[in-house]
N, C-alpha and C positions, 0 to 999 in steps of 0.2 A: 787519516783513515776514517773511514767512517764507522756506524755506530755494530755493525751488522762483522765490517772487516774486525773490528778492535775486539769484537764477542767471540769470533773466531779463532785469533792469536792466543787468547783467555784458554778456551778450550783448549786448542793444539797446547800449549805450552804445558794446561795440566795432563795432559793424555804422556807428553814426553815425561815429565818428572814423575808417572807412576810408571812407564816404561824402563826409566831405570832406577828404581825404587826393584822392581822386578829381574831385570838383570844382575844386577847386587844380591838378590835373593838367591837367582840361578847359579852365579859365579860359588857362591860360597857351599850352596849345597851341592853342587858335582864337588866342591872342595873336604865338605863332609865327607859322600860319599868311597868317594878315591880314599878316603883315611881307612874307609872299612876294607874296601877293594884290597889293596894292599896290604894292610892285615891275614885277608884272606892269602891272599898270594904266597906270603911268607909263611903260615901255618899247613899250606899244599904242598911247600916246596919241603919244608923240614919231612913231615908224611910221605913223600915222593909221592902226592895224590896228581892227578894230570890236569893241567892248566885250565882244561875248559871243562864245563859240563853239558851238554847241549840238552839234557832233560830240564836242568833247571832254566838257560838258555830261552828255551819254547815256550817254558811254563810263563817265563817272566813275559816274553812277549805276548802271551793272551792276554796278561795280566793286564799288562799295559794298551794294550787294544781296548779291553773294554774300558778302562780306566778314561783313554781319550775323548772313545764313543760319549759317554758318561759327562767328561768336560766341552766335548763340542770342538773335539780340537782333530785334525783329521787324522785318523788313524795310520794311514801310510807314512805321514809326516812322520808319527810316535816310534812306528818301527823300525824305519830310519834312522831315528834321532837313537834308540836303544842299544842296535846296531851298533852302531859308530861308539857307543860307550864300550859296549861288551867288547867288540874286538881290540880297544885298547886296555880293558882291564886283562883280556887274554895275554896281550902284549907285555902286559905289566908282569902278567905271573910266569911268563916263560922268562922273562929277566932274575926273578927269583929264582930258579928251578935253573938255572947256568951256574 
């Protein structure tokens, strides 16, 4: 390799070990999360409160818009990405609420 390639392998190699240095971080906080998630779910379902909220829903997603705008991370990405959580924590609380 030369001097140029072996500086490059350098790089790449540490770009992956903070990559999942961060993945581990991601895994574990949706794992957080889902602790509260389901907390909530069960404390909706004992109250007969209804599964979803879509006030809090919308709130959460501006939040999270500006939050990405903010990180530089695309926004559509973020509301996608919240998306897909909210409709399985919905998922989660209609399993309670059976």
């Amino acid at each position: 390799m030369t001097d140029t390639t072996t500086r490059a392998a350098e790089v790449l190699k540490g770009h992956r070990e903070s990559i999942d240095r961060l993945d581990a971080i991601l895994v574990y906080t949706l794992g957080e999360r889902f602790k509260h998630t389901q907390a909530v779910g069960k404390l909706k379902a004992e109250h007969d409160l209804p599964p979803s909220d879509p006030a809090r829903e919308e709130s959460q997603i501006a939040r999270l818009t500006d939050l990405a705008n903010r990180a530089n991370l695309d926004p559509e990405f973020a509301k996608k990405f919240l998306n897909f959580i909210i409709e399985e924590v919905i998922q989660h609380h209609k399993q309670h609420q059976s």
